[in-house]
Structures are given as C-alpha cells and as structure tokens.
N, C-alpha and C positions, 0 to 999 in steps of 0.2 A: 504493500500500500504506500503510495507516493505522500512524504512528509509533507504539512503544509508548513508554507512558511508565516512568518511575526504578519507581516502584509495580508498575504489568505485568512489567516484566524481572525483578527481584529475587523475585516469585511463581512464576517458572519452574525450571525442575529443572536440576539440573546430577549427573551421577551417581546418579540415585534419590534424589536430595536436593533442598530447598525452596534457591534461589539465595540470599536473604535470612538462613535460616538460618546460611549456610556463611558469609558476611560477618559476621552477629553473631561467630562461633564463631572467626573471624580476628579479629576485636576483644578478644574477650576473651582471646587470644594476647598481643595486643600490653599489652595491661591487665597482664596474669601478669608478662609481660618486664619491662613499667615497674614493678612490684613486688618484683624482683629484691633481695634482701638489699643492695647494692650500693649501689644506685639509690639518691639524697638526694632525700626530698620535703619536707624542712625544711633551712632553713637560719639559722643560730644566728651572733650577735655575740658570741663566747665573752667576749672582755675586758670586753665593756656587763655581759655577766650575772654576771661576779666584781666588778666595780665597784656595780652596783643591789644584788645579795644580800651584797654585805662577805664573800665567801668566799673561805677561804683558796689558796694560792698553790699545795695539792696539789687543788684542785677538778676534776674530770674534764669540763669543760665542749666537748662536743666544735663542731665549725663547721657539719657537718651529719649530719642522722637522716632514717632509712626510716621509715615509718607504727608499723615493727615493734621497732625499739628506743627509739622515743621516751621508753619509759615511764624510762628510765634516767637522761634527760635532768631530768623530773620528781623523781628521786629525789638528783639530783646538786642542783638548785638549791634543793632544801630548800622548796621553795614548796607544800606541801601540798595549797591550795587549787587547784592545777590537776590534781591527781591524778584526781577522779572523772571528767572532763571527758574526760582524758586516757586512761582506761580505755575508757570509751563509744566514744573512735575508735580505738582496739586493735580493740573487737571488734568493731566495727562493718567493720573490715578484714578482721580474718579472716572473719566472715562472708561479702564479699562476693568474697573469694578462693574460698570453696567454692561460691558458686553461677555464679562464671565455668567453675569448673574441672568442675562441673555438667554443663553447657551445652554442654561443648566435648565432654566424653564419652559426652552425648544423643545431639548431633549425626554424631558418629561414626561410633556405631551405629545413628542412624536409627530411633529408638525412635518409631515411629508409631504411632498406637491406632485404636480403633474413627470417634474424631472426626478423624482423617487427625494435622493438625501443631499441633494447641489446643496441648496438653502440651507440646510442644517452643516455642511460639511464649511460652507463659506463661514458662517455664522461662528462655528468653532478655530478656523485660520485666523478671521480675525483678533478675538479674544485670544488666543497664544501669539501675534502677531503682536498686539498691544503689550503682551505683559513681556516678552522677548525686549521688546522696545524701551518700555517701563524700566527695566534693569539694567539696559546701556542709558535711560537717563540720568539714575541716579549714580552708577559711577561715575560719567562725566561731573556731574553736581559737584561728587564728594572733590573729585578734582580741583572743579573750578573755585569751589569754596578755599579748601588749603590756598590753593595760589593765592586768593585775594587775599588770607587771612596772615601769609609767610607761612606756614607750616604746618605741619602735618597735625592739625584741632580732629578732623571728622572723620569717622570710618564707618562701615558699613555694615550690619551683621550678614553671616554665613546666607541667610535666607535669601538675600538677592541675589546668590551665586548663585542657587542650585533653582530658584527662578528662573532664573536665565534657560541654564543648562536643558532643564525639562522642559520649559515653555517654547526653546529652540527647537529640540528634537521632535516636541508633540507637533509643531510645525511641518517640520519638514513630512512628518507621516501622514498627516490631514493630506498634504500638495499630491501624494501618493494617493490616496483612498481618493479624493477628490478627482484627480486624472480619471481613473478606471471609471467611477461616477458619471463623467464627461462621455467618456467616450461608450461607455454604454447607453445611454440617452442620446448620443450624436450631437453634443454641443461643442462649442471650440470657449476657449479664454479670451481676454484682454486682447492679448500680443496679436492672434490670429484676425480679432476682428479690427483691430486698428491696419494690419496689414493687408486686409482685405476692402478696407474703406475708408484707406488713407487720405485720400482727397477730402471727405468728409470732417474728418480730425482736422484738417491743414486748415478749414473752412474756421475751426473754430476757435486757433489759436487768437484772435484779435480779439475775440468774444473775451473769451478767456485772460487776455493781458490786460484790457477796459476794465473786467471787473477785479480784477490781480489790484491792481492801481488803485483805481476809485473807492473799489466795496473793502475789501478784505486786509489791505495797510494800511488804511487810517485807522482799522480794530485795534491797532498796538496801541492806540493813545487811551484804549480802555484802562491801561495801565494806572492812568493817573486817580485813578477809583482807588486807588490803595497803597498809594504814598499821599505823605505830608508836602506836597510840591512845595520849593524855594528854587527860584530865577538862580542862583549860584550854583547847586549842583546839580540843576537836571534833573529831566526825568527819569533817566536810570539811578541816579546816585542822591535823590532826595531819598529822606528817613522812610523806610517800608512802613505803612500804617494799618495792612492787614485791613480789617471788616471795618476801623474804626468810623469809616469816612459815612458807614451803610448805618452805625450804630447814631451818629451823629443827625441822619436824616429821619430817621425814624425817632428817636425823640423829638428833634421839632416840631416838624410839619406833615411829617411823611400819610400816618393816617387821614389826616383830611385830604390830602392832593389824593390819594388815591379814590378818599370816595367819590370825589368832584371829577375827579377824571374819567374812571368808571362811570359814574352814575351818567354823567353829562353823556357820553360814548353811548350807553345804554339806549339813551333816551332816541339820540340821533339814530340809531343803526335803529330802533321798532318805528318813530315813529314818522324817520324818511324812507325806510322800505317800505312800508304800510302804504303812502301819500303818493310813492313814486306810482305803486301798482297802480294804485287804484286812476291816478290820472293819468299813465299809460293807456289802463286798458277803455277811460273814455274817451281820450284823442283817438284811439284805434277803431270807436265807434263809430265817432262823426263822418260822416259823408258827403258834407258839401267840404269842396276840395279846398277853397280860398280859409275858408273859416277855423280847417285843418293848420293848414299851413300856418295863419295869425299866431292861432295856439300855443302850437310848438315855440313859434320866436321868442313870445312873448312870456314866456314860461322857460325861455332856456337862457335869454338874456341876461336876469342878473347873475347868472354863474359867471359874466365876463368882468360884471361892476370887482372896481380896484377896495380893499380893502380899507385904503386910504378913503375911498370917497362915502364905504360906508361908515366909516367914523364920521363924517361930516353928518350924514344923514342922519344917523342915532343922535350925534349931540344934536340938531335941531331939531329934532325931534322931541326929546325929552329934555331940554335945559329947560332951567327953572324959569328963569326971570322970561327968557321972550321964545322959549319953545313952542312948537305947533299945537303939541296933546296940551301944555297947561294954558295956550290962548285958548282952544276953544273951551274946557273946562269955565276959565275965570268968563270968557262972553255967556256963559250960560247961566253963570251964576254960582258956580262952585269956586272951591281953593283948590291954591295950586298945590300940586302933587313933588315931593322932592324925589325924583327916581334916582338921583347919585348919592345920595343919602340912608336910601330905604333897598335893603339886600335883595329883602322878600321877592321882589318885581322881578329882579335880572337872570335867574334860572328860566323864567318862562321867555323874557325878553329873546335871548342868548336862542333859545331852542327855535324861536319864531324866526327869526333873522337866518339860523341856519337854516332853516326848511326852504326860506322865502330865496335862500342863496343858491342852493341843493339843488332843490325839485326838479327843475327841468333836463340838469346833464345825468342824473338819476334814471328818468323818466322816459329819457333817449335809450339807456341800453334795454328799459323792460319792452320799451316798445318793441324797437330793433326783433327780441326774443317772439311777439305777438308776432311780427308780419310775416316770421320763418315758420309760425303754424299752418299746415295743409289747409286751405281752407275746404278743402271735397270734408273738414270731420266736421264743420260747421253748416255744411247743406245736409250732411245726413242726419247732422241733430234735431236741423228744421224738418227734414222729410217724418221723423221720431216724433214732432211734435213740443220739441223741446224752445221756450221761450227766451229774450236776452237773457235772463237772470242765470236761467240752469244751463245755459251754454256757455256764459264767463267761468259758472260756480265747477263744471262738468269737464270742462275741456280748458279756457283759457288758465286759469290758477292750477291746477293740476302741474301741464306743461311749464309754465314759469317758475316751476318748483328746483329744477335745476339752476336756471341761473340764479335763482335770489340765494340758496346752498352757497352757490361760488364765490358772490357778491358778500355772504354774510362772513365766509370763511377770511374775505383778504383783509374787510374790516375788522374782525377779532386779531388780526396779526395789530393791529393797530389801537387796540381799545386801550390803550396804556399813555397813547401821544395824543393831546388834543388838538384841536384847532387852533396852534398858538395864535396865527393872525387875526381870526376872529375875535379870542379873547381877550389880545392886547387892545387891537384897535377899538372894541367896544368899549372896557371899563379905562386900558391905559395902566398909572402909578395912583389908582383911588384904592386905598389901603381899607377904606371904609366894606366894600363888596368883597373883600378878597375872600371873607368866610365862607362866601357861596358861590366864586367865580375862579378863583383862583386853583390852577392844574400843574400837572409837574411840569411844562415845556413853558408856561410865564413864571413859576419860580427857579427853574434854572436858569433862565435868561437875565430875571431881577439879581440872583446872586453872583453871577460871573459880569456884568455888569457893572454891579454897585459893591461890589466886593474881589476884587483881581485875583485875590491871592485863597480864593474857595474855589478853584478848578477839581480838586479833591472830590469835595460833596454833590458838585453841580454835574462831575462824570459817574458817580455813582448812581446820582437820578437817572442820567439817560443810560447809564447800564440796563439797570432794573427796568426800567419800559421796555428796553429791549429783550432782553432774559423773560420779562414775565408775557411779553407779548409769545414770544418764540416757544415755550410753553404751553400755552394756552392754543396755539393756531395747530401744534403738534397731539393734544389729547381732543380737542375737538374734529379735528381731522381722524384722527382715530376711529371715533365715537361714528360719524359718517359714513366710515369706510364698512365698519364692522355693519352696518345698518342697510346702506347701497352702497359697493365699491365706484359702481359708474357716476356718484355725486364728488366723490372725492377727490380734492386737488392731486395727491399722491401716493 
C-alpha cells in the first residue's frame, strides 16, 4: 500500500472538514492564547530606560508589555520618534487577531462554496501571512527601538520566534493544499490573471497612483491623533500621546456633537428620502410636458444656490430688528421673534433649509430609477384593474427599493460628517445655538482655527467620523447582504 504523504493526509477530511484546515484553525488557537492580555512579548530594562531618557524616579517604566499595551511604554519614555512605528505594530496586531479569529469561525462552520475550500484555504494564508509578518515586525521594532535608545533596553520573548517559524511553515503548506484546490476546481491565481489581462492592470495603474497620492498618504497625518504636536519637533518626534487626545474629546464635547451629528444625519437621510420619493414619483406622473419640465428646474435649482448666499437669505430672513418673518409678524400685530437667541427654532430651521437645498438633485436620481421601469408592468396593472395608488404602492416603491438600499448605504458611510457648510453658514460663531447646532466638522474647524496648536484633538475628531462611519457602512452592509446579496454595495 502506497505511503501517503504530510500533503495527502492533511487534504483528507476529518468531520466534513479539510484535515489541514482544522490544524491551521488549532494554530491560530494557540496564536489567540499566546496573545492573551497577560502574555509578555516585550521585555524592557526599566533602570537602562530611566538612566538613557534622564526620567524621573515617578516614570512608569514597566519590565514587560503585550503587542497590546506597548503603546504606553512609548508614551512613558517620552521618545516620540518610536511612536508611529509603534502604532503600525498595534494595528498590524489587531489586524491579524481578526483574521485568526476569522479562520477559526470559517472553519467551524464549514463555510464551503461553489469552489469547495478556495475561500477557507485563502482565508487561512492570510491569517498565517499576517502573523509570519506580525513577527518580522516586531523584530525590526525591537531593532529600531535599541538604535534610537543607544542600546541594547528591549528584547523579545521566545514566542515571537516560534511564531514566526510555525506561522511561516503553516504558510507555505496552505500555498500547497490551496494549488491542488485550484487546480481541481480549474481556477488560476493572481500572477496568471494579471498575465492574462495585462493591459487591463496597465489601464489601472493611474487609477491606482491618483488615489496612492490623494486618498491613502495624506492617512499618515492621522498620526497626529496621538501625539502632543509642537512646531519644533515634528510630527514624528512630538511626545506620543496615545488615546489621550480621544480621552480629551470625549470629556468635553464629544457626546453632544455626536448626538447632533447623528440625530441631524438621521433626520436628513428619512426625511429627504421620504420627500425625494415621493416628488419623484409625482413629477413622473405629470403629463403635460412644459409643466414637467418647470418642475424639475424649479425644484432642482436651489441645489446650485452658493452657500454664501444662503447665509444672506436666512439672516434676512430671520434678523431681529428688520427681518422679513418679524416685519410681517410686528405689521400684524405680534412681537418680534429673536431666532438667534432662541435654540429651540434652528433644529427645524436647519432641516427645512436642507430639504429646501436637497430635494430636487435627490429627486433627479429617484426619478432617473422611475423612467428605467418597463412601462408594459404599468399597462398590465391597468389591464388588472389596478388604480394610481396600487400601481405606485405595487410596482413603483417596490422597484425603487434598490436604489434608495444604495442611496441609504453611501449616506450611513457619512452619518458621522455633517453639513459643515450649511451649519456654519447658517448659525456662523453664535455660541448661543451651538447646544443644538453644533456637529463634529464646525467644532473641529472652530478648534484648529481658534486654537493652532489643538491639531491633536481636532485629528482625533475626524479620525473617529471616519472609523465610526467605516464601521457602520461595513455591518450594515453586512446586514443587507445576508438579507439580498443583489442590494449590496459589496
């Protein structure tokens, strides 16, 4: 009988399961264990680093740190320059903690597809990919740390070693079990389809450099979320400040700008989708053609009014002394109304204004969605007997169920940012409305502003819009997909 080999055995089943898998998915157990909050993957010469940095006698220098509190270490020796360094292997951890913990709840369930174990075999190269990677980062760290420090302060426990070793090897066997995978289902890799549609690839490097440039290098200046920034030494070499900057927002202001910003967001995204549909789908009714056409303009026009000029129109509108709403009030016989004094008013102000600014380039794409329905489902409804009402109710809402899904999805990426223009140019520097007007994207502007040296706190804000946006547009899209994958961004 012909011996199998490590390769043959580890392809075999165990349970309805790939043998290979179930070994990655025990590895990556014991990777989680070795992770354990507990667990030292550093280890620190606390008296060498009060003696090289001159720090005082209360310095918190401790003898050893997990992957995961290291950053404290960084902020205790004052050494700046290892901060960004020291971030990149924070997340570069947690990262590869989520695709062990992945892997292990793939394998679980057995999540097999039409190409049998691709998906779960990829799923597992990763997560030993990551932590192979994980363990050349922190040796470099420990490296680069000594060099900044003069000498040999940090070393590493044994566990990163044999990390590596295993997380390499379980690699290199996945790329094995995974080939045969491939080539039994007939798929090819990476290398074969870029070779195969090279020009395609060629097409996309400029895509690719535009957003290299624009989107994904200016993310480095997210950095300054977590230093103490000073003009003298830079953004690499100011004091590391860890969570401080996030701890600092959150006791001021942070609760409220969230509810204001949320709430405000809420309000636009139900009650301009709600206004778009509904006057979409009666311009889509009208049938005298001229009358059509008015509509539209006249309804899509203020989307182009300057921001600037609706500040003009709100203050004349609502100023005190010789505003339009309190002339006609005082010619009636009433008192004048102070609307920059009195909060209560500008939550509904603020929503009316957006509507009134909204509605029509809203209303354009529901339409657009309307004119691409067959109208042969709209004669058969008539022929059915079916009136306006139960052919909007039946057929048109139905169908626009997709776009408004995609519509709602881009806006949840964004529930975090408001309308800064709007809300400056309406209220402005009135500190009086701010309890009910004010969102994260006018308080970061008023602090980096009026305060130069808060770039710290005011990158924090727009971190966290970003993170909580990025979040949220990732589990609702989930929530979609599990529900109709065909509504789903991705």
């Amino acid at each position: 009988m012909e011996k199998k080999s490590l390769i043959d055995k580890l392809e075999g089943e165990y349970s309805g399961r790939r043998l290979g898998l179930i070994v990655s998915a025990l590895i990556s157990v014991l990777i989680l264990i070795a992770s354990l909050p507990f667990v030292n993957w550093f280890f620190v010469k606390a008296a060498d680093v009060v003696d090289i940095m001159k720090l005082g006698e209360d310095a918190d220098i401790a003898s050893g740190y997990t992957t995961y509190n290291f950053l404290s270490f960084v902020g205790e020796s004052g050494k700046g320059i290892l901060g960004m360094a020291a971030m990149i292997v924070f997340i570069w951890a947690v990262a590869t903690l989520y695709f062990h913990i992945a892997l292990i709840v793939k394998v679980v369930l057995n999540r097999k597809n039409k190409n049998g174990y691709l998906g779960l075999y990829q799923t597992a190269k990763t997560a030993m990919l990551f932590s192979t990677l994980l363990s050349l980062l922190l040796i470099g760290y420990m490296v680069f740390c000594n060099k900044q420090m003069g000498a040999n302060v940090i070393s590493l426990s044994p566990i990163v070693y044999i990390i590596l070793v295993i997380a390499l090897a379980a690699y290199i066997v996945l790329s094995i079990l995974e080939k045969r995978e491939m080539s039994r289902y007939k798929e090819h890799g990476l290398f074969k389809e870029i070779k195969k549609n090279w020009v395609l690839f060629l097409m996309l490097i400029p895509t690719f450099i535009y957003f290299l440039i624009n989107n994904y290098l200016p993310m480095i200046g997210s950095y300054f979320a977590f230093t103490n920034y000073n003009f003298r030494d830079g953004l690499w070499a100011s004091p590391f400040y860890g969570f401080k900057n996030f701890e600092y927002l959150w006791k001021s202001d942070l609760p409220r700008l969230i509810r204001n910003t949320v709430g405000y967001n809420i309000i636009f995204i139900i009650v301009g989708n709600v206004l778009q549909i509904l006057f979409a789908i009666l311009v889509s009714r009208v049938t005298v053609k001229w009358f059509k056409k008015t509509s539209q303009t006249l309804m899509f026009m203020p989307y182009f009014v300057s921001f600037v000029i609706l500040n003009v129109l709100v203050y004349n509108f609502f100023e005190y002394n010789y505003g339009f709403i309190n002339n006609i009030v005082t010619s009636l016989g009433g008192s004048k109304i102070d609307f920059y004094n009195t909060p209560s008013y500008w939550p509904y102000l603020i929503t009316a204004f957006y509507i009134w600014k909204n509605i029509g380039y809203g209303m354009v794409v529901y339409l657009a969605a309307i004119m691409g329905i067959d109208t042969e489902l709209y004669e058969a409804a008539r022929v059915d007997g079916a009136n306006v009402f139960q052919q909007i109710r039946r057929i048109t809402i139905p169908l626009l169920k997709p776009t408004f899904i995609i519509l709602l999805l881009y806006a949840l990426g964004s529930i975090m940012k408001g309308q800064f223009e709007l809300f400056y140019q309406m209220v402005g520097k009135n500190g009086v409305l701010f309890g009910v007007t004010d969102i994260l994207d006018t308080y970061v502007y008023r602090k980096t502003t009026t305060e130069p040296l808060s770039i710290g706190p005011s990158t924090a804000a727009g971190l966290f819009q970003s993170v909580f946006g990025f979040v949220l547009i990732i589990v609702v899209n989930w929530l979609v997909k599990k529900k109709n994958s065909d509504y789903a961004l991705f």
